[in-house]
RODO-2510 file (C-alpha; in nm, 4 decimals, decimal comma):
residues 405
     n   res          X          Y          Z
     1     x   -31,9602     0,0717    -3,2958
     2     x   -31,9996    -0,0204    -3,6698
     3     x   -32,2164    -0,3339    -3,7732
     4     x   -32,1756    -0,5021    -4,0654
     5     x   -32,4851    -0,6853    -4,2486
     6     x   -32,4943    -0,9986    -4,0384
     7     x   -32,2456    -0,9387    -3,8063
     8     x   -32,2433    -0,7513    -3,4819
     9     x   -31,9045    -0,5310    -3,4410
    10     x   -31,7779    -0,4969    -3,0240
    11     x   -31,4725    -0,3697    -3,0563
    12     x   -31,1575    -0,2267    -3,3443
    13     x   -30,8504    -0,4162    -3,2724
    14     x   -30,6209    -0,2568    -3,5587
    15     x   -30,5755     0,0176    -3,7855
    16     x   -30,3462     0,0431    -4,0614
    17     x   -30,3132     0,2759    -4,4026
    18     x   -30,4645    -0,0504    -4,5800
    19     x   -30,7275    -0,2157    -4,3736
    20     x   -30,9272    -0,2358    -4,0873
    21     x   -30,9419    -0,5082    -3,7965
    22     x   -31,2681    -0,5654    -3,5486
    23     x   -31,3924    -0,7984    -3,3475
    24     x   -31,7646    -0,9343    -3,2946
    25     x   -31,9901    -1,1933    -3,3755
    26     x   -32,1894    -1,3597    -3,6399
    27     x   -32,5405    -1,2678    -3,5442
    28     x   -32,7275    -1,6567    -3,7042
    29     x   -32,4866    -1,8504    -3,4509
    30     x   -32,3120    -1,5789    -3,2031
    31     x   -31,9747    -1,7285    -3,3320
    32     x   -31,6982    -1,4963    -3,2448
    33     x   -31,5287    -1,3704    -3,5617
    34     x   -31,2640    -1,1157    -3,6864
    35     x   -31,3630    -0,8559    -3,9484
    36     x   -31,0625    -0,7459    -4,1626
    37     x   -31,2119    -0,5526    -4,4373
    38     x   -31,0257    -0,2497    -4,6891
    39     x   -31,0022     0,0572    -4,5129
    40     x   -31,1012     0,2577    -4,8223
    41     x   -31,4576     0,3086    -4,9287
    42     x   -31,4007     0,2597    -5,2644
    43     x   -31,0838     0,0045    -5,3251
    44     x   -30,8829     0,0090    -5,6529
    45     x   -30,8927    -0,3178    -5,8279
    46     x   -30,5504    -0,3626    -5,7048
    47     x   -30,5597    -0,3394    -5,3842
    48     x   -30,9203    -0,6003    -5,4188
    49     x   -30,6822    -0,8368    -5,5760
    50     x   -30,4652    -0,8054    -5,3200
    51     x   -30,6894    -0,8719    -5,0571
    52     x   -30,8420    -1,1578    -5,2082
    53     x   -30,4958    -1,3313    -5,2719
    54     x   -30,4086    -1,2825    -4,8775
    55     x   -30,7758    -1,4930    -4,8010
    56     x   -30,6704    -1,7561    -5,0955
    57     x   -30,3292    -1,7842    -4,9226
    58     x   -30,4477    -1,8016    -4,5949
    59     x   -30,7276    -2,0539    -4,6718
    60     x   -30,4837    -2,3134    -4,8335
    61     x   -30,2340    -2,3108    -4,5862
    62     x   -30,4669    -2,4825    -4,3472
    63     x   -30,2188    -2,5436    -4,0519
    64     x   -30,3404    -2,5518    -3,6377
    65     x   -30,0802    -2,2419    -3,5914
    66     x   -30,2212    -2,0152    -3,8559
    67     x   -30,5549    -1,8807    -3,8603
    68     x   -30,8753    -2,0446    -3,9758
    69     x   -31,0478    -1,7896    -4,2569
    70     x   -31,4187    -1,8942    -4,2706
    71     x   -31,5313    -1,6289    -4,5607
    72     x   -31,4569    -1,3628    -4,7755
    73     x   -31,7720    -1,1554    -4,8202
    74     x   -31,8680    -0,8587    -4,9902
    75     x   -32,1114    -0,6396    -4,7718
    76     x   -32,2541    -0,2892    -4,7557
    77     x   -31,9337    -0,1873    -5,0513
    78     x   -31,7428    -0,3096    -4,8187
    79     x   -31,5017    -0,6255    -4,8831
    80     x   -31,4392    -0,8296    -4,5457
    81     x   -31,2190    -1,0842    -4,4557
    82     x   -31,3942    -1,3375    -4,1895
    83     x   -31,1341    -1,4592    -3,9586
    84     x   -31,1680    -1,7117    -3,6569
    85     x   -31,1734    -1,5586    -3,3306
    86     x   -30,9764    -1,7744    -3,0321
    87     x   -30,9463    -1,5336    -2,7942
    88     x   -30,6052    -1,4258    -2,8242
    89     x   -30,4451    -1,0593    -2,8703
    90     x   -30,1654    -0,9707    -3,0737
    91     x   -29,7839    -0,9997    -2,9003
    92     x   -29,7069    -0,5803    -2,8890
    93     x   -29,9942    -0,5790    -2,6922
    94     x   -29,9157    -0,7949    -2,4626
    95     x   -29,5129    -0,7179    -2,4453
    96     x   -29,5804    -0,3311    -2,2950
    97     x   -29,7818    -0,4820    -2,0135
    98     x   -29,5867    -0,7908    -1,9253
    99     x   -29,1935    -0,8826    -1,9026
   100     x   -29,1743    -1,2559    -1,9957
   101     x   -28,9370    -1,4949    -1,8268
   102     x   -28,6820    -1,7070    -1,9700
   103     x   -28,8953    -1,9947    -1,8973
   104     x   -29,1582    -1,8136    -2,0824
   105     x   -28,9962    -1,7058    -2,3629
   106     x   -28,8449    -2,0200    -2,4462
   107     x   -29,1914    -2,2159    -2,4631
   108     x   -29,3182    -1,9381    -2,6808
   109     x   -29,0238    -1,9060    -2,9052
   110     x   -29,0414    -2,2478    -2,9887
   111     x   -29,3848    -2,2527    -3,0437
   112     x   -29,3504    -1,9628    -3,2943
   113     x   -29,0466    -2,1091    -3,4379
   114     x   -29,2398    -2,4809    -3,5016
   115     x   -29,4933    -2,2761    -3,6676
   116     x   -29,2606    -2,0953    -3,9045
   117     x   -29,0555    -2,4035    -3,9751
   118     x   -29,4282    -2,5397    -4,1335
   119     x   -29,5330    -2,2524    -4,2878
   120     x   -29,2150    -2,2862    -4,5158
   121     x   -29,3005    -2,6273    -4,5657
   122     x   -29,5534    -2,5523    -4,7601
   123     x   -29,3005    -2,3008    -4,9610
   124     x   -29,4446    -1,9638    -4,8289
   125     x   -29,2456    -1,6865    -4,7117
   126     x   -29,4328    -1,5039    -4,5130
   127     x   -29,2033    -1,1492    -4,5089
   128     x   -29,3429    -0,9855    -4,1934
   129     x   -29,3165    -1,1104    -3,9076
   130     x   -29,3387    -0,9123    -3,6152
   131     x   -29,5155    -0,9526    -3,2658
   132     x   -29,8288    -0,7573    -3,4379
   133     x   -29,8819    -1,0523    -3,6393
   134     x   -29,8134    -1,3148    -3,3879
   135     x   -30,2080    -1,3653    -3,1650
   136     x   -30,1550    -1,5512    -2,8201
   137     x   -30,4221    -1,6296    -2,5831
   138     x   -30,2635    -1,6640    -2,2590
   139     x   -30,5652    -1,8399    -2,1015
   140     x   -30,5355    -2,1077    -2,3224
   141     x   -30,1644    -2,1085    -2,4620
   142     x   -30,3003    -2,1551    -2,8100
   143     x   -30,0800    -1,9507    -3,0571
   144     x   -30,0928    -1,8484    -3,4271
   145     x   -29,9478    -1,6301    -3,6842
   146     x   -30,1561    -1,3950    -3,9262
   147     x   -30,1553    -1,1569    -4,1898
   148     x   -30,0514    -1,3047    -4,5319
   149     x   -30,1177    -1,0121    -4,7155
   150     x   -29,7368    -0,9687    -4,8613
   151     x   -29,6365    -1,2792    -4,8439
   152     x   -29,5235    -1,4706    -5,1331
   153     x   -29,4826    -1,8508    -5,3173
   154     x   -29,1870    -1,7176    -5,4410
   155     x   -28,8326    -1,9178    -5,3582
   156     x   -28,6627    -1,6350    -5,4128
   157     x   -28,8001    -1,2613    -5,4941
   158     x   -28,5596    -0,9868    -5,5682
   159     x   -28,6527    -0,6283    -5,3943
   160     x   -28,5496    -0,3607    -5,6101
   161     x   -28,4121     0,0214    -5,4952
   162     x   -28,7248     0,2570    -5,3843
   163     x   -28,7647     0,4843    -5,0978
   164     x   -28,8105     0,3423    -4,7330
   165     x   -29,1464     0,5162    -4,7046
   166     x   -29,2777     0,2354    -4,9380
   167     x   -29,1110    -0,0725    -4,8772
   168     x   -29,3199    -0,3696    -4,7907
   169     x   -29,3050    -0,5313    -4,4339
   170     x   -29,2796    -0,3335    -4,1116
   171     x   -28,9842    -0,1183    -4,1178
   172     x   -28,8701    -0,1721    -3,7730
   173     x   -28,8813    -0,5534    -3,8537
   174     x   -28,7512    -0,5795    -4,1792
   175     x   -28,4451    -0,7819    -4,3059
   176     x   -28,1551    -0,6128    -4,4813
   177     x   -28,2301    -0,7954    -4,7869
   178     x   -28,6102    -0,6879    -4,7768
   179     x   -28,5295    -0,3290    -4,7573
   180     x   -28,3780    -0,3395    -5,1647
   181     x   -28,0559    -0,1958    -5,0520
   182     x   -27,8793    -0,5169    -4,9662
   183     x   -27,8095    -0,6552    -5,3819
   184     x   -27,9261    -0,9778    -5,2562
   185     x   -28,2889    -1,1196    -5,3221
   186     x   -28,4821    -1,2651    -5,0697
   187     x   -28,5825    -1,5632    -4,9616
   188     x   -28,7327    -1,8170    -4,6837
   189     x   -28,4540    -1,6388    -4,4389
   190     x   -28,5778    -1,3230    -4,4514
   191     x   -28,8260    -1,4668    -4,1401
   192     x   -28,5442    -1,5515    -3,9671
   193     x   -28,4641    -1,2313    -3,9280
   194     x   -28,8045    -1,0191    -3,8579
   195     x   -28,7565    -1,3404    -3,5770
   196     x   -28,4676    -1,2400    -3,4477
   197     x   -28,5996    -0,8903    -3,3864
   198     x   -28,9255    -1,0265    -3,1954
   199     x   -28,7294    -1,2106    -2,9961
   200     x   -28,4733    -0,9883    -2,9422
   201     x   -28,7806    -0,7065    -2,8101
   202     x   -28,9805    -1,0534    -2,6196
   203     x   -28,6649    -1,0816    -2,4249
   204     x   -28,5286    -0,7106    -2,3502
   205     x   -28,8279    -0,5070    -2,4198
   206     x   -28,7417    -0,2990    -2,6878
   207     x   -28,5688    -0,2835    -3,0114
   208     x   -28,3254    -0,3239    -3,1414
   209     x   -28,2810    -0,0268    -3,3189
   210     x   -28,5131     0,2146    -3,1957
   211     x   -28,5249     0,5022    -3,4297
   212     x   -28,7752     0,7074    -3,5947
   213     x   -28,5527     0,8068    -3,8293
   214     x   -28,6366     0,5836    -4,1544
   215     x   -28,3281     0,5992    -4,4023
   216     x   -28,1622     0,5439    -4,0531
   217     x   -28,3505     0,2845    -3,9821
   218     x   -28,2800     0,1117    -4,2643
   219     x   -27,9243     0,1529    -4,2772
   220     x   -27,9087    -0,0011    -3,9267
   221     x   -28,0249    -0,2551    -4,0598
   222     x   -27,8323    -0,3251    -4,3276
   223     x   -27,4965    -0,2248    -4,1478
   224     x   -27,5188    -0,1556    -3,7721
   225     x   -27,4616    -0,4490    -3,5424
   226     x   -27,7479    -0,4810    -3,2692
   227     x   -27,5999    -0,4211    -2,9240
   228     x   -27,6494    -0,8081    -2,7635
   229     x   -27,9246    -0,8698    -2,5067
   230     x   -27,7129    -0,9701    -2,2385
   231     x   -27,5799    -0,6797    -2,2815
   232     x   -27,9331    -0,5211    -2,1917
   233     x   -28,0357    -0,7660    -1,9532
   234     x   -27,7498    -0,9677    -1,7552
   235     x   -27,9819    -1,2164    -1,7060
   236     x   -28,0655    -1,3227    -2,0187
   237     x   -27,8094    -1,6435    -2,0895
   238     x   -27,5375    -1,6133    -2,3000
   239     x   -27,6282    -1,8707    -2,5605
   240     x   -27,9656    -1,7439    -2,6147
   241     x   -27,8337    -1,3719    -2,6722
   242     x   -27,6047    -1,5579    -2,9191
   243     x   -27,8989    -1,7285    -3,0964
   244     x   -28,0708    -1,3974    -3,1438
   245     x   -27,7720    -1,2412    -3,2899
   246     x   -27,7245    -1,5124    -3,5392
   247     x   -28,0543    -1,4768    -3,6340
   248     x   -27,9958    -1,1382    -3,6957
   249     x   -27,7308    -1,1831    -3,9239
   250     x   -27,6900    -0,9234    -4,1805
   251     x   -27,6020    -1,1782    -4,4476
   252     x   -27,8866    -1,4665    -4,5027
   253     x   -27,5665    -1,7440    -4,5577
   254     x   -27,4963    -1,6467    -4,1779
   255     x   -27,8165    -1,7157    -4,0038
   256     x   -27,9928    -2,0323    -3,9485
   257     x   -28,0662    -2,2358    -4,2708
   258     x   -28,3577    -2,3959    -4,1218
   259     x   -28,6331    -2,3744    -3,8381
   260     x   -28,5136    -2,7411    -3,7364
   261     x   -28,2720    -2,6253    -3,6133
   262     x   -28,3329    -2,3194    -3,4823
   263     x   -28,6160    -2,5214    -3,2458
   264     x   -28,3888    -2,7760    -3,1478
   265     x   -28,1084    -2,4989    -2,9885
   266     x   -28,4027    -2,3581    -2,8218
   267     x   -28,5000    -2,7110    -2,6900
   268     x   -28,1571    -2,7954    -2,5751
   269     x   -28,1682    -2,3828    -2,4213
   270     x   -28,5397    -2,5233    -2,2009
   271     x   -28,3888    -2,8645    -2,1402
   272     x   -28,1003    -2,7086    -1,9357
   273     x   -28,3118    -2,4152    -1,7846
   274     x   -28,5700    -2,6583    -1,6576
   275     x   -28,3171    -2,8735    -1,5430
   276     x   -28,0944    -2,6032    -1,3464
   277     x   -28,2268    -2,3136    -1,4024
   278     x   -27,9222    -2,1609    -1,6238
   279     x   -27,8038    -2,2553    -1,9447
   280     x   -27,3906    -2,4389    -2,0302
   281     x   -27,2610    -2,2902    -2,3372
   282     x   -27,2820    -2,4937    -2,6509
   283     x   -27,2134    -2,5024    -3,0409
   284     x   -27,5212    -2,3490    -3,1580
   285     x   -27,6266    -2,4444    -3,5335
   286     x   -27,4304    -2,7640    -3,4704
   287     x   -27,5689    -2,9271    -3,7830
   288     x   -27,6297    -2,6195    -4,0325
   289     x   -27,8305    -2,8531    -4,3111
   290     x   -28,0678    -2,6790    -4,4909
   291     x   -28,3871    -2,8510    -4,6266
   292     x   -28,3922    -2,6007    -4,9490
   293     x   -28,1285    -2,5684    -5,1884
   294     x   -28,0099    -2,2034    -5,1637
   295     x   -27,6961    -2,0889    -5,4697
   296     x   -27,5276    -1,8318    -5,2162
   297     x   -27,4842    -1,4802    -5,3860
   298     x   -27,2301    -1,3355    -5,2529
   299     x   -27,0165    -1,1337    -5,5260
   300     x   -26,7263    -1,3113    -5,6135
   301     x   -26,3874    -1,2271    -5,7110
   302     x   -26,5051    -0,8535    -5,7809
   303     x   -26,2636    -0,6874    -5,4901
   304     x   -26,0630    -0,4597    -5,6385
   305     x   -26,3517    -0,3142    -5,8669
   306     x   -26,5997    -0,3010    -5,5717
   307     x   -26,2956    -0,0973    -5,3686
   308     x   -26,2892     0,1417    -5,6671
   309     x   -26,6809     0,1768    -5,6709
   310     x   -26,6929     0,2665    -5,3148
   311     x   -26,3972     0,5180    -5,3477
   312     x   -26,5534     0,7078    -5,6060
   313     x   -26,8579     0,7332    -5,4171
   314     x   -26,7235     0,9110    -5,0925
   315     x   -26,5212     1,1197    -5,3302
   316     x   -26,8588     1,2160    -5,4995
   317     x   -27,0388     1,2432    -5,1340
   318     x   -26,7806     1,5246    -5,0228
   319     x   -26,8658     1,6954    -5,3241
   320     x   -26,6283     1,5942    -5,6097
   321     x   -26,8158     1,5048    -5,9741
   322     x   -26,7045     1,2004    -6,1911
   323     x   -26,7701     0,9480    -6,4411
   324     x   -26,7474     0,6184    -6,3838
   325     x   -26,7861     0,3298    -6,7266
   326     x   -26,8194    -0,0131    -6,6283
   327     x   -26,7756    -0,2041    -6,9673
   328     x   -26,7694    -0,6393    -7,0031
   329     x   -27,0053    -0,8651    -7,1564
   330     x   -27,3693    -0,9260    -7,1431
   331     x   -27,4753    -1,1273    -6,8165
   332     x   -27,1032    -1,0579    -6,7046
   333     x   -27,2309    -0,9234    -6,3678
   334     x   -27,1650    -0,5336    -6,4511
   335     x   -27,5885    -0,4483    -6,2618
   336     x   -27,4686    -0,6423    -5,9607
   337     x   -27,1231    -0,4775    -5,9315
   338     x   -27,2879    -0,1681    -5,9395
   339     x   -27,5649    -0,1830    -5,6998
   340     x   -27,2883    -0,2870    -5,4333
   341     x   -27,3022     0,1196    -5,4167
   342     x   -27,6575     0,0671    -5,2308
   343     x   -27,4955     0,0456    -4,8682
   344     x   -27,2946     0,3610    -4,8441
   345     x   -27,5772     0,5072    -5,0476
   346     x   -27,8103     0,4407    -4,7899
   347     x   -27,5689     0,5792    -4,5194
   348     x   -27,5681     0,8919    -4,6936
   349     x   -27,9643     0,9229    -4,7293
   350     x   -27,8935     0,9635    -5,1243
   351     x   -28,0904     0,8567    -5,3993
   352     x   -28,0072     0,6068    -5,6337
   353     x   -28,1040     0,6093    -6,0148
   354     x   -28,0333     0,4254    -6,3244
   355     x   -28,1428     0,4010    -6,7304
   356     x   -28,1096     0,0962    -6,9707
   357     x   -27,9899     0,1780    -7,3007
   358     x   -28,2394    -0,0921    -7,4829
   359     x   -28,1589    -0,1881    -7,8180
   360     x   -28,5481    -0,2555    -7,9035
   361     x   -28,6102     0,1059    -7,8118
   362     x   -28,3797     0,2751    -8,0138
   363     x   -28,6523     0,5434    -8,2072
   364     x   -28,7033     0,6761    -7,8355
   365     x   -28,4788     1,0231    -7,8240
   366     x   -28,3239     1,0078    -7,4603
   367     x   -28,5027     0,7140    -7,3399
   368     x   -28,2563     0,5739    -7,0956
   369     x   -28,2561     0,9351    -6,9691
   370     x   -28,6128     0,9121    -6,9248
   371     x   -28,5771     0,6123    -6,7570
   372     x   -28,3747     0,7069    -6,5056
   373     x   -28,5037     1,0916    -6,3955
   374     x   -28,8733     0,9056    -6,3554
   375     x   -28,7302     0,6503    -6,0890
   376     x   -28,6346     1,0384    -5,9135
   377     x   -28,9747     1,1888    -5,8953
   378     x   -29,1152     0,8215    -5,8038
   379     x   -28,8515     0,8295    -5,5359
   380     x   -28,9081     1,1974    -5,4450
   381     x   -29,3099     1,1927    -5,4829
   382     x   -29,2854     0,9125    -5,1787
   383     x   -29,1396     1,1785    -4,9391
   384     x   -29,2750     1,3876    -4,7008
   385     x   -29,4632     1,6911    -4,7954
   386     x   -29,1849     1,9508    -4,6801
   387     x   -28,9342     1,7256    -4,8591
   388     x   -29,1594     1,7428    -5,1755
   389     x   -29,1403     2,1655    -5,1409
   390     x   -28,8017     2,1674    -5,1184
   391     x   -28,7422     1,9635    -5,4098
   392     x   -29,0293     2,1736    -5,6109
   393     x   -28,8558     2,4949    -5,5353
   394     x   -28,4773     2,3494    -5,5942
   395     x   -28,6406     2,2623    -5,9574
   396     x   -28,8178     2,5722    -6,0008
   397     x   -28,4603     2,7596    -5,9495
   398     x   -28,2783     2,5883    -6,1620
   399     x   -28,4874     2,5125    -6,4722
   400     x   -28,7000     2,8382    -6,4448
   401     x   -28,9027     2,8999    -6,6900
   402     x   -28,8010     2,5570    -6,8620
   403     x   -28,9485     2,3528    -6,5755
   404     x   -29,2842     2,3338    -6,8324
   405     x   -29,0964     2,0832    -7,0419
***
C-alpha cells in the first residue's frame, strides 16, 4: 500500500476516472483520515481548480451530516484532499450485503432527507446523490453525505445537449433535467430525484432502471415510468412506494418542493409503523409550500407547433428529409420550442446539432455552419472507439479525397 508524506495509507476505498479514495492515518497523531487526491500524475489546471473548489465547498458548509475536511495539501506532485474518517462505509456497499427493513429504512431516509433539506439551506445543490456518496457507520448510526465535487451555488443551472458518455452526475442516478435532454434547467429538485432512486434501490434492491445501455438509460429516465416498489416487494407499504414515485417525478413541478416535507411524510410513515406495524393511507405532500421561489417552465400555449415539431421528426426518423423554419421575434421562445425535439431524439439514439447566425460575426464565411458540424465531432469524439471507426470510415466514403478540408 501507497504512503503519502506524513500519512500512512491501509487501505483504497474508491476508484473513479477522476480521483482516488484511501484510508489511513496521520502518522504525528494516528488520527484516522481519508485521502482523496487526483488520480492523474500530472493534473490540468482545470481539473486542480476543480478539486480545490470541491474542498472550499465542502469546508464552508460546515454541517454535523456532511463531512469535516481538515486540509488540502500538496504532497509528493500529488494534490490530496484530507477528509475525516468516522468509521463509516459508503451505502452500495452496504446495500449488496444487507436487505434493510422498513423500520430501517425509514430512520435512515429521514436522516438523509434532514440532511439534504440543510444542505439546501445553505443554497447548494449538490447534483449527485447516490448511495456511493451517502457514508453510514452502522456501529454508531452517525450518517453523512460527501463528494461536492459537481455541485453548484447556482439556483438554477441550465444543462445543455452533449452525449451521455459525458454528462455530469452518475448516470444511473441522474434526473431527467440533469441529463440536458429534458429543455428544463435544473435546480434544488434535481436531489429529489437522485433520492428517489436511492431509496427506491434501499428498499427493493435494485434499480430502477437497470440497463447498461446509456442513451437507454437516459431516455428511461426522461420518459419511462419506474415500475412501483410494491410492485417488487408486496411488503413494502403502499404510501411509501407512492412517496418514491413522486419523488421520481419526471417533471421537477411534480415532486416534492421541499425536504420539510418530504421528512415529515416519512415521520407520519415511522409514527404509524412503530405504532402498528403497517402504514393507513394518507394525502402525501399535504402542504406542497416551497421555501424557494421557483417560475415553473413548462412551455406554454405552444401545442399545436410542438405537435408539428414532433411530426416532422418521426417523418424524418423513418427516413423522409425536410425543412423546417421557425420564424417570430427575438426572445419570442423559438430555442425552447425547438429543443422540445430532445425527447424523441433521445429515443431514437440521434444526435442533435444547431448554429447561430450571429450578427457580430458576419465576416465569418459559413460560421453558423461551423458552429453546428463542431458540436458533431464533439458529440461523436465522446463515443466509443468502434463508434468513432465507423463514423471515420462513413466520412472517408463520402467526402473522399475532400475529407482534407
Amino acid at each position: 500500500m501507497r504512503d503519502l508524506s506524513g500519512y500512512q495509507v491501509t487501505e483504497k476505498l474508491h476508484e473513479s476516472t477522476n480521483s482516488l479514495v484511501y484510508r489511513g492515518h496521520r502518522r504525528t497523531d494516528h488520527q484516522p483520515v481519508i485521502l482523496k487526491m487526483l488520480k492523474q500524475a500530472y493534473p490540468s489546471p482545470e481539473s486542480i481548480a476543480w478539486f480545490k473548489r470541491e474542498y472550499e465547498t465542502t469546508q464552508n458548509i460546515n454541517l454535523p451530516g456532511v463531512i469535516d475536511v481538515y486540509s488540502w495539501e500538496n504532497l509528493e506532485t500529488n494534490w490530496v484532499m484530507v477528509l475525516e474518517d468516522f468509521g463509516g462505509e459508503s451505502l452500495n456497499r452496504i446495500i449488496p450485503k444487507q436487505e434493510f427493513t422498513i423500520a430501517e429504512f425509514l430512520h435512515l431516509a429521514i436522516e438523509i432527507v434532514d440532511i439534504l433539506g440543510q444542505v439546501h439551506q445553505q443554497h447548494i445543490i449538490h447534483k449527485d446523490i447516490n448511495p456511493s456518496n451517502i457514508i453510514l457507520n452502522q456501529n454508531t448510526g452517525r450518517l453523512k453525505l460527501i463528494d461536492f465535487g459537481i455541485s453548484t451555488t447556482l439556483s438554477r443551472e441550465i444543462s445543455t445537449f452533449r452525449n451521455p458518455n459525458v454528462l455530469e452526475g452518475t448516470l444511473a442516478y441522474i434526473s431527467p433535467e440533469q441529463t440536458g435532454r429534458m429543455n428544463r434547467a435544473i435546480d434544488y429538485r434535481t436531489d429529489f430525484y437522485s433520492l428517489g432512486v436511492t431509496f427506491y434501490e434501499l428498499l427493493t434492491g435494485e434499480l430502477p432502471f437497470p440497463s447498461n445501455d446509456v442513451l437507454e438509460l437516459v431516455h428511461c429516465h426522461i420518459a419511462q415510468q419506474p415500475t412501483p416498489p410494491q410492485e417488487l416487494k408486496p411488503e413494502i407499504p403502499a404510501i411509501l412506494s407512492a412517496v418514491v414515485l413522486k419523488l421520481m417525478a419526471k417533471n421537477a413541478e411534480e415532486r416534492y418542493l421541499s425536504a420539510y416535507r418530504i421528512k415529515a411524510d416519512l415521520e407520519e410513515c415511522l409514527r404509524q409503523w412503530q405504532t402498528k406495524e403497517q402504514i393507513d393511507a394518507f394525502v402525501i405532500d399535504q402542504h406542497n409550500v416551497s421555501d424557494q421561489f421557483q417560475i415553473p417552465q413548462k412551455l406554454y400555449g405552444r401545442e399545436q407547433e410542438i405537435s408539428t415539431l414532433l411530426a416532422a421528426f418521426d417523418r424524418v426518423s423513418q427516413g423522409a428529409s425536410e425543412i423546417m423554419l421557425v420564424s417570430g421575434y427575438s426572445g419570442i421562445g423559438k430555442s425552447v420550442l425547438i429543443q422540445e425535439v430532445y425527447k424523441p431524439l433521445t429515443r431514437q439514439h440521434g444526435y442533435f446539432i444547431s448554429g447561430k447566425f450571429d450578427q457580430f460575426q458576419r465576416d465569418i464565411p459559413y460560421a453558423s455552419l461551423i458552429q453546428a458540424f463542431r458540436s458533431l465531432v464533439q458529440q461523436l469524439l465522446t463515443e466509443s472507439e468502434a463508434e468513432i471507426h465507423n463514423w471515420r470510415e462513413k466520412l472517408q466514403g463520402e467526402l473522399g479525397e475532400n475529407g482534407q478540408v
